[in-house]
C-alpha positions in Angstrom: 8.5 -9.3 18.5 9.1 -6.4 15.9 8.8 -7.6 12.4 11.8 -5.9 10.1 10.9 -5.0 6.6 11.3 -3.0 3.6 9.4 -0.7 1.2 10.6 0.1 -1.9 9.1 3.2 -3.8 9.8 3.7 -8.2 10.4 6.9 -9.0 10.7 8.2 -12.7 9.8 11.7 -12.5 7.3 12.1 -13.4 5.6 9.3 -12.3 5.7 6.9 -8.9 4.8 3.1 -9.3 2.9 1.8 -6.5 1.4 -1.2 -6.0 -2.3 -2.6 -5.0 -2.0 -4.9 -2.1 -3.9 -8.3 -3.2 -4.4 -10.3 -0.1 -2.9 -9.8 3.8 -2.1 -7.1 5.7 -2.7 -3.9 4.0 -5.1 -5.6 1.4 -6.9 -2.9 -0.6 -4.4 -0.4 -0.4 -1.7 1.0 -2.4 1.8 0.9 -1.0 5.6 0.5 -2.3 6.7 -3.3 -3.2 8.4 -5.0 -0.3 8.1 -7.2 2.5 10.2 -8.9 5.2 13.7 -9.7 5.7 14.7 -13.7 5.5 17.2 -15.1 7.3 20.9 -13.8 6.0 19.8 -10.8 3.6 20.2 -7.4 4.0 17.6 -4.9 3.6 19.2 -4.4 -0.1 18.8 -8.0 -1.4 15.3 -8.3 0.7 14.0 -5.0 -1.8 15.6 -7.0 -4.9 13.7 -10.1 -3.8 10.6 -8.8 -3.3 10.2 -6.6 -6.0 11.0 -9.3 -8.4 8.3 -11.2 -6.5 5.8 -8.6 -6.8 6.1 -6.8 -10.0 8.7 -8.7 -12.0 11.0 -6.5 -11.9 15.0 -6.2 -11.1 15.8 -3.2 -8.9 18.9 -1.6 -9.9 20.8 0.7 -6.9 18.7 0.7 -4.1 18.8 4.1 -2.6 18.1 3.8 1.5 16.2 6.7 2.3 14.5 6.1 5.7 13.7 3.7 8.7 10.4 4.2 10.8 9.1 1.6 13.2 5.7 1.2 13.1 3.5 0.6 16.5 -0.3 -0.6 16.4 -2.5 -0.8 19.6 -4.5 -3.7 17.8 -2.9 -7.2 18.0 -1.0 -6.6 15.0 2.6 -7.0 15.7 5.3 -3.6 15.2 6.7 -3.1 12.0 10.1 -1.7 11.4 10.4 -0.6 7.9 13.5 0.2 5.9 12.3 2.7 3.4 14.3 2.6 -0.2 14.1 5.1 -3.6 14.4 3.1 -6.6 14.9 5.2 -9.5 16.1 2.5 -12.4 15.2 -1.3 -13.2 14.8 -3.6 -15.7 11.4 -5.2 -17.1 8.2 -4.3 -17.2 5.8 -4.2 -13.9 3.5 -6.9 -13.8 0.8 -8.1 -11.6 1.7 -11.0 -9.3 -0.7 -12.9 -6.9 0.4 -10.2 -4.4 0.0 -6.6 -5.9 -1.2 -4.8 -9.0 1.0 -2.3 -9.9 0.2 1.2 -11.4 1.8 4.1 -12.2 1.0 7.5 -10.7 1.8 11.2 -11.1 3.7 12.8 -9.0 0.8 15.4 -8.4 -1.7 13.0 -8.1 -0.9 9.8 -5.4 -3.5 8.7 -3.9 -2.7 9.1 -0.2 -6.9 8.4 0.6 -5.9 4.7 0.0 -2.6 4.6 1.2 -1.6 4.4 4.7 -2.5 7.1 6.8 1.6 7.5 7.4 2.1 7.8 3.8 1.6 11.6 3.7 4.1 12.4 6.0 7.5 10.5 4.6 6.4 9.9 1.0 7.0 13.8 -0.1 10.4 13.2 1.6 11.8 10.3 0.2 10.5 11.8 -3.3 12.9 15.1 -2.9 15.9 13.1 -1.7 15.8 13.7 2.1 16.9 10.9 4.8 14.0 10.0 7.7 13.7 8.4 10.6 10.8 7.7 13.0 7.6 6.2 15.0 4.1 6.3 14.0 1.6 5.0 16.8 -1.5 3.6 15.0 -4.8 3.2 17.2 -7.0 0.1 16.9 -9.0 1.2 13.7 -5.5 1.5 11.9 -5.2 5.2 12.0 -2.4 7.5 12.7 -2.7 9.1 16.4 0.6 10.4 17.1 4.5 10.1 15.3 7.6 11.3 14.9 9.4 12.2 11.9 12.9 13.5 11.9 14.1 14.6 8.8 18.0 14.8 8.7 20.5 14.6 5.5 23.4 14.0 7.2 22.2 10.6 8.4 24.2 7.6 6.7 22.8 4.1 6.5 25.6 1.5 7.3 25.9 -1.0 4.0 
């Protein structure tokens, strides 16, 4: 069974917020704030949910940019991710159980602890394109093959 998710990435050029994964999957690295879909939401209020759960923070016009599905040849379960550019929101990010947040330039994220995916549809979400595609990860959790198409005419149903 395919877990369905969301990422959220801050953007206030010139800076990215990212987040320290605490505890659980992806522990020790630095990702967007999200998480899973419950029952009923769409990927919009899921992003609005988590991110107030992880960083305290209200996420105001969600901005779909992407949707890649994820596929690990470990027992780890495939991910489908709906990837979103959040430029504005209200409060100030703070650490929850979950992540530690921290800002980053624009020049410098830090890709070498980041997912190995990160590198290829980050830079894409950042200038404003729309993605979609598969990245096949190999036991140790590293990228071995994907797909990335990058398309701007491609429109997200609401």
């Amino acid at each position: 069974m395919t877990r369905i998710e969301t990422i959220a990435i801050i953007y206030q050029h010139p800076r990215v917020l990212l987040g320290m994964k605490k505890k659980k999957f992806g522990e020790g690295k630095y990702n967007g704030f999200g998480g899973g879909i419950e029952k009923g939401e769409s990927p919009e209020d899921a992003i609005k949910r988590e991110a107030m759960e992880e960083a305290r923070i209200e996420i105001i016009n969600p901005k779909r940019k992407g949707k890649i599905l994820f596929k690990f040849d470990s027992d780890e379960q495939d991910h489908l991710i709906y990837f979103f550019k959040i430029e504005k929101f209200i409060g100030i990010p703070k650490e929850s159980d979950e992540m530690a947040p921290k800002w980053f330039n624009v020049n410098d994220i830090p890709y070498e602890k980041m997912w190995d995916d990160s590198q290829y549809w980050f830079p894409r979400l950042l200038n404003e394109e729309r993605f979609k595609g598969i990245f096949y990860y190999d036991r140790h959790f590293r990228v071995r093959k994907y797909i990335l198409k990058i398309d701007k005419k491609i429109k997200w149903p609401t």
